[in-house]
N, C-alpha and C positions, 0 to 999 in steps of 0.2 A: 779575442777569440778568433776574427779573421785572420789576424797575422799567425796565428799560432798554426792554424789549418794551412792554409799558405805552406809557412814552416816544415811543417810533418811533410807535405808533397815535393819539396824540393830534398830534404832529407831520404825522403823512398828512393826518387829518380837517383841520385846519388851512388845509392846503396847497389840498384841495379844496376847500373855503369861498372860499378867493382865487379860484380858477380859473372858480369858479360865476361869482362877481363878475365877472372880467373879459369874461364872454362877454354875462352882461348889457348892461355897459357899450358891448361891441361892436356888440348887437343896437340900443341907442338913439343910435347914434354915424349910422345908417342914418336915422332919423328928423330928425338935427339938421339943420334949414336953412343956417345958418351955417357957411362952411368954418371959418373960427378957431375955433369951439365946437367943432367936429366933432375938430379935431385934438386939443384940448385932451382932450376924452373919448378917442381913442382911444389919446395920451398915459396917461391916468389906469388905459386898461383894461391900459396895457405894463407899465405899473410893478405893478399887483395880479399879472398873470401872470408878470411875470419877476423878484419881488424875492426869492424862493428860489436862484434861476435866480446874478443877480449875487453873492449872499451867497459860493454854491457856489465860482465864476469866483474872488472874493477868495481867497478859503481857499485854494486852487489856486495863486494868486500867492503867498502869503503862504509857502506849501510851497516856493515853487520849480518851480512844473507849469505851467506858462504857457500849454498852448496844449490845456487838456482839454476834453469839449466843449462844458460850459459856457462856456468863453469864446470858443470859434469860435460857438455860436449867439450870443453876445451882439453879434458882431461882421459873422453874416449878418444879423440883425434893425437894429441901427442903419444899416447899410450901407442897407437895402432903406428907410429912412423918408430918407436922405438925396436919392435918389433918388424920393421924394415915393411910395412905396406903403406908406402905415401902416399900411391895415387887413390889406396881406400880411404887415408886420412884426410887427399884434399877434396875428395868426393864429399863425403861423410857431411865436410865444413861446405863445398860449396853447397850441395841440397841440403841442408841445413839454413843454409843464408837464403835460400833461394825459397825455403819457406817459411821463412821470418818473413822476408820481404811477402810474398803472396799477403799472409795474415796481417802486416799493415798495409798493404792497400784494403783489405778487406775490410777493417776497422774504420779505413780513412773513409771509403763507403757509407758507411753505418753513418758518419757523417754527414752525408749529402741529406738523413731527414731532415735536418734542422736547420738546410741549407736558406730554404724561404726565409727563413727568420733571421739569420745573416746578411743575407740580400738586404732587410729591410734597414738599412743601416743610413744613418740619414747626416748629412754632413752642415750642413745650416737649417735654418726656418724662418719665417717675415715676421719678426714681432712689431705690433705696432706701439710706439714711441714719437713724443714730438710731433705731433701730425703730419709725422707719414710712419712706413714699414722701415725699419732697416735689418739685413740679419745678421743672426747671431748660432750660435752654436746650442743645439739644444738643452745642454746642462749649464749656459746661460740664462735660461729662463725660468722666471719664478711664479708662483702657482698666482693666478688674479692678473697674468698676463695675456695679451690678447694675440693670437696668431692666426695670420692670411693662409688658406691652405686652398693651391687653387688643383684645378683639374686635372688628374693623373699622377698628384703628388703623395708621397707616406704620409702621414701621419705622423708626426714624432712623438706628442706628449697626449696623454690622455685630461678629455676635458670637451666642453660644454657647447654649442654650437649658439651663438648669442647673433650670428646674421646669415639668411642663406639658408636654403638645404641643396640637396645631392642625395646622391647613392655613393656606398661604401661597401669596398669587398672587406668580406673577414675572413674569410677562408682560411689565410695562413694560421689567423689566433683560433677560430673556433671553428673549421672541417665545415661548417657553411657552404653551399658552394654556390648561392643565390645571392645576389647583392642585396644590399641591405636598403631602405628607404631614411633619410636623417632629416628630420628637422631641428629648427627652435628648438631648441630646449632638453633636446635630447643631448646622451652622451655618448660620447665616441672611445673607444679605443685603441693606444698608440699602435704602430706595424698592421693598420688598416691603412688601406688606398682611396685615396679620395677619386672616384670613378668622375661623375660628371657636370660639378657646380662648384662657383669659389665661395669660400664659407670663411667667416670670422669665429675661432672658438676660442673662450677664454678658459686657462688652463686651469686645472683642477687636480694635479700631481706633480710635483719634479721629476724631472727625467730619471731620477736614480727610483723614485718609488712608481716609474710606469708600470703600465701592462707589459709592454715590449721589453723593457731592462728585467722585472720579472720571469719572465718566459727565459730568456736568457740562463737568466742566473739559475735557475730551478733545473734545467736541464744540465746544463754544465756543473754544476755542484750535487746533482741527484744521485753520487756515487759516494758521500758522506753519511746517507742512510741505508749502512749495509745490511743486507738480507740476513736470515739467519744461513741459507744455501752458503751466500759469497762468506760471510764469516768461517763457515764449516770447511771450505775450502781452501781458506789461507790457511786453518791450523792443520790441515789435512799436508796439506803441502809442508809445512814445517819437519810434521812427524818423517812424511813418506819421504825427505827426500833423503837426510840423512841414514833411515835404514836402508834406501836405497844403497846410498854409495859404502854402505858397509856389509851389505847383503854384493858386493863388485868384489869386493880387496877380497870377502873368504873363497866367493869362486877362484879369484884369483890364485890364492896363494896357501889355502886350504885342501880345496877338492884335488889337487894333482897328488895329494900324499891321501888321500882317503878313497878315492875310483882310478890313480894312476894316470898316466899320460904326458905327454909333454908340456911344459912350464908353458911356452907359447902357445899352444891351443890353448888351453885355458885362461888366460890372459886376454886371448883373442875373446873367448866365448863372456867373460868379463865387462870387457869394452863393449861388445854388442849390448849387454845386460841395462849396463849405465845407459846407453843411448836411449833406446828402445823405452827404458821403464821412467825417461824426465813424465813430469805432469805438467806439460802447459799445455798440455791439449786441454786440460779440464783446468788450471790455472786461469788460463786467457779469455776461452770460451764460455764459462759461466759468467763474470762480470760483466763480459759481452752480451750478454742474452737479457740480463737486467737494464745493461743501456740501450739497447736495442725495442726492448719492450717499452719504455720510459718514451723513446725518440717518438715510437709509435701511436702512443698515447697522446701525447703533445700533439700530431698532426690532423686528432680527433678532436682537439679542442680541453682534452685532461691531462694535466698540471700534477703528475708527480713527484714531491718532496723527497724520495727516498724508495731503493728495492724494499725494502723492508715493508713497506705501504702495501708495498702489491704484493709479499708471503701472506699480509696481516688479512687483504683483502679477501685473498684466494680462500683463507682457512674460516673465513664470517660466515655465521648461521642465523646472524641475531641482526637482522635491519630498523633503523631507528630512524624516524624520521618527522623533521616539523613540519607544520603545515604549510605557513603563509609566506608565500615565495618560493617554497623547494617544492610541496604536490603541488599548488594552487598557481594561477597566476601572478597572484599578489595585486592583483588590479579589480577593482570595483565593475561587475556588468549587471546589467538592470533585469533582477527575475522576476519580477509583477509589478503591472501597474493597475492597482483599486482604485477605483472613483467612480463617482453619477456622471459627471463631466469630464471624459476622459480625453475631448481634445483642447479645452482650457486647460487640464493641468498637466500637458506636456507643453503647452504651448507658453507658458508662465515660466514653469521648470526651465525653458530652453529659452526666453530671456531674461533669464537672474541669471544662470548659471553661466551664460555665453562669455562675461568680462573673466571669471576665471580659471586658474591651472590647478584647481585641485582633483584629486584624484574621480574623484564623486562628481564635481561637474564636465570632468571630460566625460564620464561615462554617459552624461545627461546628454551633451553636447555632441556625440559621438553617434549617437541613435535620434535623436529628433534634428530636424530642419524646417525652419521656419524663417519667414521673410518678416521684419519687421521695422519699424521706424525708430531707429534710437534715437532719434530727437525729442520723442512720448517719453522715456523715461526722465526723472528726474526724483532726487532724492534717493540716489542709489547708497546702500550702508552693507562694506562687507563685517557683518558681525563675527568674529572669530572663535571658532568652537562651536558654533550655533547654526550659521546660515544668511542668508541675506534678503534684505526688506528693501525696497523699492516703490516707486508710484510710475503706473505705465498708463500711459492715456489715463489718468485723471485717477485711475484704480489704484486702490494698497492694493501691495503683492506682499507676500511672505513663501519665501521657500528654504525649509531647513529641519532642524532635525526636534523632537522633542521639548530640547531645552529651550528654544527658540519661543515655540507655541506654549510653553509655561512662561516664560518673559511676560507675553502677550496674554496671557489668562486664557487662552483659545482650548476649549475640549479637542478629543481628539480620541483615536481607537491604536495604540500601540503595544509591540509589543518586542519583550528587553534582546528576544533571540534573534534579530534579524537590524539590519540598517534602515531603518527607513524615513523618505524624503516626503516630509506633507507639502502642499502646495495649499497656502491661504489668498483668497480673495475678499475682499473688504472684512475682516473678521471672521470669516467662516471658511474651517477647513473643504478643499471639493474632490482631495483625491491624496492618494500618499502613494511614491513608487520606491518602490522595495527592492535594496540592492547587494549585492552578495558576492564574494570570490568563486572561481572557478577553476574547478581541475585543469593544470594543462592537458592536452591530447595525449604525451606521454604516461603519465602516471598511470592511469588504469592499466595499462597495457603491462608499464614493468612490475608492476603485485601482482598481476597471471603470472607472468615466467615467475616471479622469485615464490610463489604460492606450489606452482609445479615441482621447483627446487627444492621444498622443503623448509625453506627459511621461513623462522621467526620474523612477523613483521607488527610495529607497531608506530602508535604515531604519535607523540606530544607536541600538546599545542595551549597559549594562553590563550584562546579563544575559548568561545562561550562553547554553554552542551550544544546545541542546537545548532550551533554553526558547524560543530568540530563533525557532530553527527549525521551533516547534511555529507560533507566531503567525504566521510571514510566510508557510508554509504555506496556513496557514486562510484566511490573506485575498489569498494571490495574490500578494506581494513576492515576486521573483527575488535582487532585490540588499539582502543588507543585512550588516551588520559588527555582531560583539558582542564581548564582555568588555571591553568601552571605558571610558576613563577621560574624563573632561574633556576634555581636553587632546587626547586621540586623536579627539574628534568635531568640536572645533576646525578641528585638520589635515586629516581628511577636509574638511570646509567649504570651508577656504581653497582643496583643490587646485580641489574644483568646480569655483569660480568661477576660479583660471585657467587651466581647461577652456571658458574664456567661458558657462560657465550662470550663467543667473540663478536663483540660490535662492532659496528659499521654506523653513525651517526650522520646524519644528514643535516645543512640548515642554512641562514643566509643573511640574519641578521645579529645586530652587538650581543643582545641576550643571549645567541649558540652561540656564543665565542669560548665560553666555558666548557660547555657540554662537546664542542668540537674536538676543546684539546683532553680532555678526560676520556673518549674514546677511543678503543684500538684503534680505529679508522675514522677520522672526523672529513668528511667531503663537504667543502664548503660551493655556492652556488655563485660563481666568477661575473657573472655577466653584471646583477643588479644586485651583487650580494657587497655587505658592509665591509671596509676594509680589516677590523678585528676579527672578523668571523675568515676572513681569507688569511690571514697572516697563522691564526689558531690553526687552520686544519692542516692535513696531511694531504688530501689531492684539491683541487680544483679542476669545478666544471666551468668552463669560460662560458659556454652557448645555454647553459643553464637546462639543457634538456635530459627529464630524468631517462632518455634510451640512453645515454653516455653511461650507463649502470651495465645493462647489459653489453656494451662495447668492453666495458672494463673488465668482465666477469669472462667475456672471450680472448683477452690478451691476458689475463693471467692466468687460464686453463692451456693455451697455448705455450706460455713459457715454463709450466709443469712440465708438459712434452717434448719442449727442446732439451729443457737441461737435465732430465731422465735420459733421452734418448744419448745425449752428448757422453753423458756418465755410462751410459751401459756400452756403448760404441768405443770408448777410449778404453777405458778396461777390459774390455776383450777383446780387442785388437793384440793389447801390450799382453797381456797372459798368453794366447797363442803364439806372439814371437816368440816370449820369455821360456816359455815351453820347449819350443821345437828348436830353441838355443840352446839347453841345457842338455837334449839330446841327439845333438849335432847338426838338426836341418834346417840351419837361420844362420843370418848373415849379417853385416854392416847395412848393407842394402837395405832389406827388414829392417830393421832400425832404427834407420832414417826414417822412411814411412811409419813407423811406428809411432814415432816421434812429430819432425815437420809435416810426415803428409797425413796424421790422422787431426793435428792442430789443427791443421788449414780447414779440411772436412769442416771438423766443427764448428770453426768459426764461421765458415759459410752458412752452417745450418742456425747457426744463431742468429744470422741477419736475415733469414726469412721471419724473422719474427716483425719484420718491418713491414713484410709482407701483407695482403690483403689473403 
C-alpha cells in the first residue's frame, strides 16, 4: 500500500512535467512565423499533453470500455485539428490533462486519512527466544509469542500485556484522543504507541489477523461493497455514454441537412457536445464520496466493510440491539451491600477475593481496601463455579454464590434476578453484596436522539426478566425480549425485516455472530468484542462507544448531500453548455470546464466529506 501511494505521487509529478511542457510549447507555437512549423509545434505540444490521455483511451479498449472519456476527448480533440483549430485541439487536451491531473492529486489527498495508519508500519519487533530478545519481522511471529515493547515504540501485533504497564495512544485505531492506562492482563491493540513503560506482551493474533492489518485491509478493499448510488452510476455511465457519442455523429452529420448551415459548424458544435456531455464528473466523484466517507469513519474509530453498509445504514428505521457488552459495560459493579455486619462482610469479601481475576472479584477488590495479614490465611480453596472457602485468623470464611452455601447446607435469603455474593462466617451467613451490569454513559444518551428520530428500537438479550428490565429501564427501551437463545434473536431479526424494516443489529459476542450476519447492518463492538462477531458484521466500533452511532448516522446524512449535490451540479452545468451549444453561444472552452473543471469541483467537494 505504501509503495503504491508512493507510486501514484511520482506518476502525478510526471504527468505535470508533460503538461508544463505542452503549454510551453503552445506559448512558442504563437511566436512561430511559419504555418508548417507552427502546426508541427502545436502537434509536438498534443502529443506531450495527451500521451497519458491515449495510454488511458487504450486500456479502455483493451477492457472492452470503448467509449470512456478518454476516448471521446481523444476524439473531440482530433475531430477539432481536422477542421483546422489546433491550438483549440491542443487547449482542449492540455486543460483536460491539466484537470485529470488536479482530480488525482485530489484523490491522492483523500489519501492522506489513512496516512496515521501507514505510518504505523513496523519493520522488526524483540521477540523473546533462547533467553534473550532477538528480532524478527512481524509476520514472523507466532500467537503464544512473547514480545519487548519498549517506550515510544508501535505496537505490531495484538496481545496481552504479561510484565509491565504503560500508557498507550490509540487515537489512530479508535479517535481516542486521551491515552489509555495498560496493565497485567490487559489487551492491547496492534498500530497503538507504546507511550511510557517497557512491557512484555505475549501475542494473541498473527500479524495477518491483527487489528493494524485489519484496518488496512477494510479500508483498502472497502470499495468491493458497492453502494447501490456507485452501482447506478457505472450502469448510468454505460447507457449515457454511448448515446452520448451517437446523440455527436447526428449533430454532426444530420442537423446541417435538417436547420442548414455549414458541415464545419456543426461538426464544431459536435465536438463541443462530446466534450462537454463525458461523465466523469459524476463517474469519479461519487466512488470518491464513498471512500471519502469510509476514510472518515475509520479516523472515528469505525470499520466499514463496504459503501453499501452506509446506503443500508442511512435507509435503518429499525435499531436492534444486545445487551451485555454493547448497552452495558459488560463488567460486574457492586449495587447493594445487605448485611447486620456490614464491615466484616466487605472486609472478608475483600480477603477471599483479593488472589483473584475474576470478573466479580475485581469488582470486590476494586471498591473495598483493607490492610490485612496474609500469613492468617490458610487453607485457601478456589472452588469453581461456586466461590471460595478459606480460614483467616483461625475463622472459616465462605464467600460465593448460592451454589456454594447449598454445598455447605448454609440457609440463606436469595434471589434468582440478581447476582449475588453471600459472605459466610463460622457457618452463618452475615451479609450478601448484590452485583449487576451497568449502562455505559453512552447509551442513554443515543435512545434519546434515535427515539427523536423516530426509529424503532429494541433490545435482545439472554439475560434474566429482571436484569434485562433493570437496563432498558435506565436507559429508556420500551421494547425489548430476554431469556433468548441464538436462534430466538435470529427469528425476532428475520420477522423485522418482513415487517419491511431495515435493521441495524448491534452486539459483541459468538452468540451475535449469526444475528450480525443476518442483518441489513450487523455493527459489531471492536474493542472487547469476539473475534466471530467482528468477522460477521459489516461495521466495527473499535472504541466500543455507542455515540460512534450517532457519528455514523452524521457521515452518512453528509454523503447524501455530497453526492445529491455533486449529481445536481454536474448535470446542470453540462445541460446549460449543451444548450447554449446547440444555439450557438458555447464553446470548446465551455467544455472543457464542463467537463475537467466541473470534475475537479466535485471531487473537491467529495473530500470534504473527510472533513469535520
Amino acid at each position: 500500500m505504501e509503495k503504491s501511494v508512493k507510486g501514484l505521487d511520482l506518476n502525478i509529478e510526471n504527468d505535470l512535467l508533460k503538461i508544463i511542457f505542452s503549454v510551453i510549447l503552445l506559448i512558442i507555437a504563437h511566436f512561430v512565423a511559419s504555418d508548417k512549423i507552427r502546426v508541427f509545434v502545436f502537434i509536438a505540444a498534443y502529443v506531450f499533453a495527451g500521451l497519458e490521455v491515449y495510454k488511458e483511451a487504450f486500456e479502455g479498449i483493451k477492457n472492452k470500455d470503448f467509449f470512456d472519456e478518454n476516448f471521446l476527448m481523444i476524439i473531440a480533440s482530433l475531430g477539432a485539428m481536422t477542421i483546422g483549430q489546433f491550438e483549440e485541439a491542443v487547449s482542449v487536451m492540455v486543460f483536460y490533462s491539466f484537470g485529470e491531473y488536479m482530480e488525482d492529486k485530489a484523490v491522492d489527498s483523500s489519501r492522506d486519512s489513512i496516512k496515521d495508519l501507514l505510518d504505523l508500519k513496523i519493520d522488526y519487533v524483540n521477540v523473546y527466544a533462547n533467553g534473550s530478545y532477538e528480532k524478527k519481522l512481524p509476520g514472523q511471529v507466532n500467537i503464544g509469542d512473547k514480545i519487548l515493547i519498549n517506550p515510544g515504540e508501535k505496537i505490531a501485533l495484538d496481545g496481552k500485556i504479561v510484565k509491565g504497564d504503560t500508557t498507550v495512544d490509540q487515537k489512530n485505531l479508535t479517535g481516542e484522543s486521551i491515552p489509555i492506562e495498560k496493565n497485567v492482563g490487559d489487551l492491547l491493540m496492534s498500530g497503538s504507541i507504546n507511550l511510557d513503560g517497557s512491557i512484555v506482551v505475549k501475542v494473541t493474533k498473527k500479524y495477518e489477523d491483527s487489528t493494524y492489518s485489519k484496518i488496512i485491509e477494510l479500508v483498502e478493499n472497502s470499495d468491493t461493497g458497492k453502494s447501490k448510488t456507485e452501482k447506478l452510476v457505472k450502469r448510468f455511465a454505460k447507457i449515457y455514454t454511448p448515446v452520448v457519442t451517437l446523440t455527436s455523429v447526428v449533430v454532426a452529420f444530420v442537423m446541417p441537412f435538417v436547420f442548414g448551415g455549414e458541415f464545419k459548424d456543426w461538426i464544431y458544435k459536435a465536438l463541443v457536445f462530446l466534450v462537454a456531455s463525458c461523465p466523469c464528473a459524476i463517474v469519479l466523484s461519487v466512488p470518491l464520496c464513498y471512500y471519502a466517507s469510509i476514510s472518515k469513519a475509520s479516523k472515528e474509530g469505525i470499520l466499514v466493510k463496504g459503501g453499501n453498509y452506509l446506503d443500508n445504514f442511512r435507509f435503518a428505521n429499525h435499531f436492534v440491539f444486545d445487551k451485555t457488552g454493547t448497552l452495558t459495560k459488560g463488567e460486574f459493579e457492586i449495587i447493594d451491600i445487605i448485611s447486620d455486619d456490614l464491615e466484616n462482610t466487605k472486609k472478608y469479601a475483600y480477603i477471599a477475593e483479593n488472589r483473584s481475576n475474576h470478573p466479580i472479584a475485581k469488582a470486590i477488590t476494586n471498591n473495598f481496601h483493607y490492610n490485612f495479614d496474609n500469613d492468617k490465611i490458610t487453607d485457601y480453596k478456589d472452588i469453581r463455579g461456586k466461590g471460595i472457602s478459606l480460614k483467616y485468623d483461625n475463622e472459616n470464611i465462605l464467600v460465593g454464590n448460592h451454589k456454594l452455601l447449598d454445598e455447605y447446607n448454609i440457609s440463606y435469603d436469595y434471589s434468582e434476578d440478581a447476582t449475588d455474593m453471600f459472605v459466610v462466617v463460622d457457618g452463618k451467613a452475615i451479609g450478601k453484596i448484590v452485583l449487576g451490569d451497568t449502562p455505559k454513559e453512552s447509551s442513554k444518551y443515543l435512545i434519546e436522539i434515535l427515539k427523536s428520530q423516530n426509529k424503532k428500537i429494541t433490545m435482545l438479550t439472554g439475560d434474566n426478566k429482571s436484569a434485562s428490565e433493570s437496563i432498558a429501564n435506565q436507559i429508556g427501551i420500551s421494547d425489548y425480549r430476554y431469556s433468548l437463545l441464538p436462534q430466538d434473536k435470529i427469528k425476532f431479526i428475520e420477522d423485522f425485516k418482513k415487517s419491511n424494516d431495515t435493521v441495524v443489529f448491534f452486539g459483541d459476542g459468538v452468540n451475535d455472530a449469526p444475528s450480525l450476519k443476518i442483518a441489513d447492518v450487523g455493527i459489531s463492538m471492536g474493542a472487547a468484542g469476539e473475534d466471530a462477531a467482528i468477522e460477521s458484521s459489516d461495521i466495527v466500533f473499535l472504541n466500543d462507544d455507542m455515540k460512534n452511532v450517532l457519528d455514523l448516522i452524521k457521515i452518512t446524512k453528509k454523503l447524501k448531500k455530497i453526492v445529491t449535490q455533486n449529481f445536481v451540479f454536474a448535470l446542470s452545468v453540462k445541460l446549460l453548455v449543451l444548450t447554449l451549444n446547440l444555439i450557438g453561444y458555447s464553446s470548446m472552452w465551455a467544455a472543457v470546464f464542463a467537463d475537467a473543471g466541473v470534475a475537479l469541483l466535485c471531487v473537491l467537494n467529495a473530500i470534504r466529506l473527510m472533513k469535520d
